[in-house]
N, C-alpha and C positions, 0 to 999 in steps of 0.2 A: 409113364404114369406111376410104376411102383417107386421109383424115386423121387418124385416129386410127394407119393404120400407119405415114404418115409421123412421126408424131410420137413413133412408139417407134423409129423408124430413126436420128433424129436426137438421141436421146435418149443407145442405143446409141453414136450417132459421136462426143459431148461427152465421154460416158463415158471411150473408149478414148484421144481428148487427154489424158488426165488421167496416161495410162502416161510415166514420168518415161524421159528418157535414158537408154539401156541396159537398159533390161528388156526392148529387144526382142520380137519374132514372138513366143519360144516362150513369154511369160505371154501372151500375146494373140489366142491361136488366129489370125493372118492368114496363114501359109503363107511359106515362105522367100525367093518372090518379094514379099512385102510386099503383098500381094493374099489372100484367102482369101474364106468363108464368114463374109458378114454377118449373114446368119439366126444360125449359132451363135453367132455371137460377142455378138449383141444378149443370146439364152439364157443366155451365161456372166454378162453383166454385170448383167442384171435377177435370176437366180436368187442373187448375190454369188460367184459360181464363180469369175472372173477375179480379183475382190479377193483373195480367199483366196488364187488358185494366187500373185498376185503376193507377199506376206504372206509363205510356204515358199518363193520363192524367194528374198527376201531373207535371211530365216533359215538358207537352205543354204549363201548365198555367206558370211554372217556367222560361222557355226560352223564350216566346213571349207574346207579350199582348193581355191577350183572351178577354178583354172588351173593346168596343168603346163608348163612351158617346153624346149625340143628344142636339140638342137646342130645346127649346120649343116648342110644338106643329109640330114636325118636324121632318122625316124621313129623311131628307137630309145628308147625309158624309161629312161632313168639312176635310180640309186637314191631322188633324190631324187623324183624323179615318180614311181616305184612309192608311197614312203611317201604322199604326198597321194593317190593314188588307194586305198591301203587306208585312209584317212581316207572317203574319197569313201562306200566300200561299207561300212564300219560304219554309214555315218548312214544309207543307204539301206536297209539293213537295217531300221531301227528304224521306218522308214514304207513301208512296202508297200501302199500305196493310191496311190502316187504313183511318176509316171511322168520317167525323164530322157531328157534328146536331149545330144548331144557334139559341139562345132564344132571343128573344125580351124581352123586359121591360117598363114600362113607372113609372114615378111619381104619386100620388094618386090625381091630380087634375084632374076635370072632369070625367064625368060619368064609371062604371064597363065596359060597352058596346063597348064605343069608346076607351077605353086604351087597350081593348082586340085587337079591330082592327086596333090601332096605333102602338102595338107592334109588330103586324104581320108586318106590311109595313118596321118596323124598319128591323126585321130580313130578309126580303125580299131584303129589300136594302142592305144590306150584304152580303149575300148569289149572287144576282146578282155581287155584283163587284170581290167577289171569281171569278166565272164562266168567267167575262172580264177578269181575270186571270191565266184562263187556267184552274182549280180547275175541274176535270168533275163532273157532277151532281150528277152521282150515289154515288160519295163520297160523300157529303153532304147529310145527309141521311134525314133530316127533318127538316122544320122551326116551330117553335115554340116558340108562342104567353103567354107571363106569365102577360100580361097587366101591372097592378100595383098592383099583389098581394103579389110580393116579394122584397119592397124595401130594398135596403141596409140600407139608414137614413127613420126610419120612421118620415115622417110629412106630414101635409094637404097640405103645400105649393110647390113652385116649389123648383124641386131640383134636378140638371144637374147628378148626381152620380147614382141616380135614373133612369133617360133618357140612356137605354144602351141597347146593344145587346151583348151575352157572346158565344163565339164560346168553344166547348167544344169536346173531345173525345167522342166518341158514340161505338164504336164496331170497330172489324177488318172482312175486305172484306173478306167473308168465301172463294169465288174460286181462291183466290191470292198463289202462290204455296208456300208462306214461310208459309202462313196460314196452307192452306193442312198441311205442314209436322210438322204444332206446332214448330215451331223457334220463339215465341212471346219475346223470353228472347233477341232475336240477334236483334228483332225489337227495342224495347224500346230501347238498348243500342248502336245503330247506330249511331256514331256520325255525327252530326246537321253541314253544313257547311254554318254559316252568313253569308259569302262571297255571296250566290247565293239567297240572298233577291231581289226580283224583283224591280225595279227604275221607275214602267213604267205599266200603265193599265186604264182600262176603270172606267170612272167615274158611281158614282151611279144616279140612276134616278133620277129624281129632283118632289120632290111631296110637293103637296101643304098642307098651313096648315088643321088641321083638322075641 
């Protein structure tokens, strides 16, 4: 018995190598610390629940724009990140068996501390204009705060590409009954109707500089 559990643990840990650059924690159930629950995660990847969540989330970042970009010192949504977030909530709309999480980011200027808590504010303020848009809560499954430890362009100075929040797939709603019955394959390939992009929702909070 102990070799045969070995051999689905390591099964499991070949599998999860297999997740390419950037797909990150949130297709791979391991928790924001990069540590999690290897028991699920073996689950997701022998039942094909991991293949799958990874599959919708490439198709989310491919179809809509999961990044919105901030001004300096500043949680505020300009118009154009409202419009990609009412892009965001049409698509989510159409799949409600699936769950997102929202990372914040900042630039590497000014202190580890305060980029931690500006990035929160960032994904806070997006995750809020979700929810003016009808988005329920429970689907957005976690904000999170990545400050300035993962820029895209690394430099000391300012840099807008940097300044962002990334809405991402995270998981599917386990008591959803397409879930129940493992139809993950009829999820991903539902076809997406543009048409039904939202024109119309609540502005974000307006917060001050840091």
């Amino acid at each position: 018995m102990r070799n045969l559990t070995m051999a689905i643990l390591a099964t499991g840990a070949l599998a999860a190598c297999d997740v390419q650059p950037g797909e990150g924690p949130e297709v791979g159930l391991w928790g924001d610390s990069g540590f999690g629950n290897a028991t699920m995660n073996n689950v997701l990847v022998h039942s094909g629940q991991a293949d799958f969540r990874i599959n919708l989330a490439h198709r989310f970042a491919a179809e809509v724009p999961s990044t919105i970009n901030f001004d300096f010192n500043s949680a505020v949504l300009d118009a154009q990140a409202q419009a990609a977030l009412r892009q965001q909530a049409a698509w989510i709309r159409q799949f409600p068996e699936v769950r997102f999480r929202v990372y914040g980011h900042t630039d590497l200027v000014g202190s580890s501390a305060y980029n931690q808590s500006l990035g929160l504010r960032r994904a806070q303020a997006a995750v809020n204009y979700l929810l003016g848009l009808g988005i329920e809560r429970a689907r957005l499954e976690a904000v999170v705060s990545r400050g300035e430890t993962q820029p895209l362009i690394v430099t000391e100075g300012r840099e807008r590409a940097n300044r962002r929040t990334v809405t991402e797939v995270s998981g599917f709603v386990q008591n959803h009954p397409a879930v129940l019955d493992g139809q993950y394959a009829a999820i991903i390939y539902r076809e997406y109707v543009a048409s039904a992009t939202a024109t119309s929702g609540t502005g974000a909070p307006q917060l001050s500089g840091d």
